[in-house]
C-alpha positions, 0 to 999 in steps of 0.5 A: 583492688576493689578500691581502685576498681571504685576509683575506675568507675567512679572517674568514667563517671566523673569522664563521659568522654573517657567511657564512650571511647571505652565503649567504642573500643569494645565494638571494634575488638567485637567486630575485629572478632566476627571479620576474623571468624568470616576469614576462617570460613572462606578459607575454608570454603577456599580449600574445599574447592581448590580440592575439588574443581568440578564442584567449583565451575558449578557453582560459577555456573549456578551463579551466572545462571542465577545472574542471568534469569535476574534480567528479563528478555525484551527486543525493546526498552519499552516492552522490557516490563509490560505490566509495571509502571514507567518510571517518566522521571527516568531518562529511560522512562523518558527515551520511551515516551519520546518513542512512543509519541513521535511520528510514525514517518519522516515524511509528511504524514498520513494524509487519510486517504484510501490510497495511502491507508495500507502504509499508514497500519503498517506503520503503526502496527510496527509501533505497537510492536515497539511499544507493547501497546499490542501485548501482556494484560497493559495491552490496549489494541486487543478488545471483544467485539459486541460478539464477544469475538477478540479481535485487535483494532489495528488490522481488524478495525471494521470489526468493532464498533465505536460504543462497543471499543469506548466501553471496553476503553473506559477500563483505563482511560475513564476515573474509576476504571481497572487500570485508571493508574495503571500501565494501559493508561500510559499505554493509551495516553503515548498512542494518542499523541502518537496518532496526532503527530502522524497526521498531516496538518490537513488530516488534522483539521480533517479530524478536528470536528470528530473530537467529541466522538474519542474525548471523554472528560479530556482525555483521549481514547487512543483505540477509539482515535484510531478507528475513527480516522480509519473510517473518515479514510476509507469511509466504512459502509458495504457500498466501499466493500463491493469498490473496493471488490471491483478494484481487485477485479479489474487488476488488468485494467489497471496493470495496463494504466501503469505500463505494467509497474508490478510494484505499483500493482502490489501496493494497489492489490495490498490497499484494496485487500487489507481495507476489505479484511479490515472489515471483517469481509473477504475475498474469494481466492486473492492468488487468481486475482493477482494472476490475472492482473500480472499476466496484463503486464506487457512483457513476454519474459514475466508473462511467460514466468507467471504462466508457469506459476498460475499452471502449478498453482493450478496443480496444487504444486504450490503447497497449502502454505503458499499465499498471495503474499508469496505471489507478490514477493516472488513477482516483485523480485522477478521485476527488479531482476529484468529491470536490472539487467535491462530487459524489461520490456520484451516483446513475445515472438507474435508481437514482433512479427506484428511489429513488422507486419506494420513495419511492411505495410506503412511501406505499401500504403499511402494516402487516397487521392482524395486525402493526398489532395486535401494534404497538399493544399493544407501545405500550402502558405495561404493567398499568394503561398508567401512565407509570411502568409498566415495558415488558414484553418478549417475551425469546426463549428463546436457551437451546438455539440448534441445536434452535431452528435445526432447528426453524425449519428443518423448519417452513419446508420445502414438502411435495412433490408429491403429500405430503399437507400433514398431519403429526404432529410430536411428538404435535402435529398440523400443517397446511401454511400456504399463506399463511404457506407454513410448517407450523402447527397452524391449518388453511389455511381457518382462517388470517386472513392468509388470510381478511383477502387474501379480505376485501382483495380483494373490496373492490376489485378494481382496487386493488392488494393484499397480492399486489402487496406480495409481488411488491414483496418478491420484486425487493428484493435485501435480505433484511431489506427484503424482509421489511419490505415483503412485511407491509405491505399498502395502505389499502383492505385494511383 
């Protein structure tokens, strides 16, 4: 045995081959070993829960659960991991940085004006919220004032000044800093040619000269990018704080200039408003502003809507949750709803009766005698009164506008109690008209509108009159109807 036993290794020897295929064999038969004794244990585990059920669906359960916990929660890609690195060789790594970097609108763009402010943060703060620029320790919209007070540039961008935020941005943005290489760097970079590609190509140009104030070694500060462009928009100083104030004071007066648009009026409440608290300054009760522009809108169903809102307000039936926010919403909804059913517009039961009161009086009324004449031959064609006669006007003389001005003026003022009502006026002699009431050069008991009021009025008596006219005259708000309706006279004037 030992002889052919020498023989066996001495041919392995003399075989290489043959004793690395012995080899192999042995590590199979090892491995078939170890499969075999696996098999065996998870049949037997196998058996243990085909005994006892309950034990199986908790470990399912336990399972799942530990899958599940495995994946972290996030509304967006981007915000999937706020703190780790993105990954741009990555078609996910390249989705989010085509996301972060594209305009904020289809439109135009932000064209850095007051007016179109207020959409324009909006905007970007919702891209903030996409990105996770705004949140987790990577986060780079959240910054402490000289103050020390946190506040986040997006909304607050008064309330930090420009050294202070380049500091507090050097940390990712500058070699050296905390988070040089790191998410907030990626972070800062995305928000910068975010903000680029959101402008328009004037705002652009607008903003080229002021690159050196957010450019440091070339890179851009996005932070401080932003609140330069906020302050070439709306031209940071207290003088634009106390504008912007007068704006929401005079809501009436603009409700009135658009016809009463309550969406018109919300988006100009909300630019004026969000400008101010941007800056870090407020205003005294929002609601009562609001109150008072919706109530110049001229339609008697929504006044009367209002009203009722601004008694309970008034009330503290509102509750102390209840915002100008939810003034706006409910406004706005109330306009759609009229509008909709094709009502808006009303008019309340005093401006209907006002509406016929005038309705009345263009029945009753016509032109004095003086202007009917001047009408009639204003009518006429010209020489002759052919067809193809030119129409002759009456061009006022606009050569010197002041001493027409001056002119007008000192002929329309009263002499004084106790004045004589003559007087000489550049060698011209002038006699104050009680019935024009202005100086004239015809005596008052030579002036016809005076003698035509005395022939109207012993006619008769019992019939209203030009006086009657004046009167009318007197309650119309409108200057220029009022001029209109106090040269009518009625019928029985003639």
């Amino acid at each position: 045995m030992s002889a052919q036993g020498g023989g066996a290794a001495a041919a392995q020897q003399n075989d290489p081959a043959l004793a690395q295929l012995q080899a192999e064999l042995l590590q199979l038969r090892t491995q078939i070993t170890t499969l075999q004794a696996s098999n065996t244990n998870m049949g037997t585990q196998l058996n243990a829960l085909q005994a006892n059920p309950t034990a199986a669906q908790a470990a399912t359960t336990q399972a799942a659960a530990a899958q599940a916990v495995a994946i972290p929660f996030a509304l967006t890609p981007a915000t999937s991991n706020l703190t780790g690195l993105i990954d741009f060789a990555s078609k996910l790594g390249t989705m989010v940085y085509k996301e972060g970097c594209k305009k904020l609108s289809d439109d135009e763009g932000f064209s850095m004006t007051p007016a179109t402010t207020s959409a324009f943060v909006k905007a970007f703060n919702n891209r903030c919220n996409i990105m996770g620029w705004n949140q987790g320790t990577q986060g780079i919209t959240s910054h402490a004032n000289a103050t020390g007070v946190i506040i986040d540039i997006v909304k607050a961008y008064g309330q930090i000044d420009e050294t202070t935020l380049k500091t507090r941005c050097d940390d990712f943005c500058k070699a050296g800093g905390a988070n040089f290489q790191n998410r907030a760097a990626q972070n800062n970079h995305m928000m910068a040619q975010c903000l680029t590609n959101s402008l328009t190509p004037a705002a652009q140009a607008r903003l080229e000269p002021y690159q050196a104030q957010f450019t440091f070694d070339g890179i851009e500060y996005g932070p401080l990018k932003y609140k330069i462009i906020m302050r070439l928009a709306t031209i940071d100083s207290v003088a634009t704080t106390e504008t912007l104030r007068k704006n929401l004071d005079n809501l009436p007066i603009y409700a009135a200039s658009v016809n009463g648009d309550v969406d018109m009026i919300n988006s100009y409440f909300d630019a004026n408003y969000s400008q101010i608290i941007a800056r870090g300054a407020t205003v005294d009760d929002p609601l009562a502003k609001l109150f008072d522009g919706y109530l110049a809108v001229p339609d008697a169903t929504f006044n009367k809507y209002i009203k009722g809102k601004q008694e309970r307000y008034h009330d503290d039936e509102l509750g102390a949750t209840y915002t100008y926010e939810n003034l706006m919403a409910q406004a706005s909804a109330k306009f759609s709803f009229l509008k909709t059913r094709e009502v808006w517009g009303a008019k309340s039961p005093e401006e209907e009766r006002l509406v016929a009161l005038i309705a009345e009086l263009k029945g009753k009324l016509k032109l004095a005698p003086e202007l009917e004449k001047k009408k009639k031959e204003g009518g006429k064609k010209g020489k002759g009164g052919g067809e193809n006669s030119k129409k002759v006007k009456n061009k006022k003389n606009t050569s010197n506008k002041k001493n027409q001005k001056q002119e007008e003026q000192w002929m329309k003022t009263p002499p004084k109690d106790g004045d004589p009502k003559e007087k000489t006026h550049k060698g011209k002699a002038y006699h104050w008209c009680e019935h024009h009431m202005a100086w004239g050069m015809h005596s008052p008991k030579d002036c016809r509108l005076g003698a035509s009021r005395k022939d109207g009025g012993s006619k008769k008596e019992d019939k209203p009159n030009s006086v009657v006219a004046a009167a009318a005259a007197a309650t119309v708000a409108c200057p220029s109807i009022a001029s209109i309706i106090s040269n009518f006279t009625f019928d029985d004037e003639e």
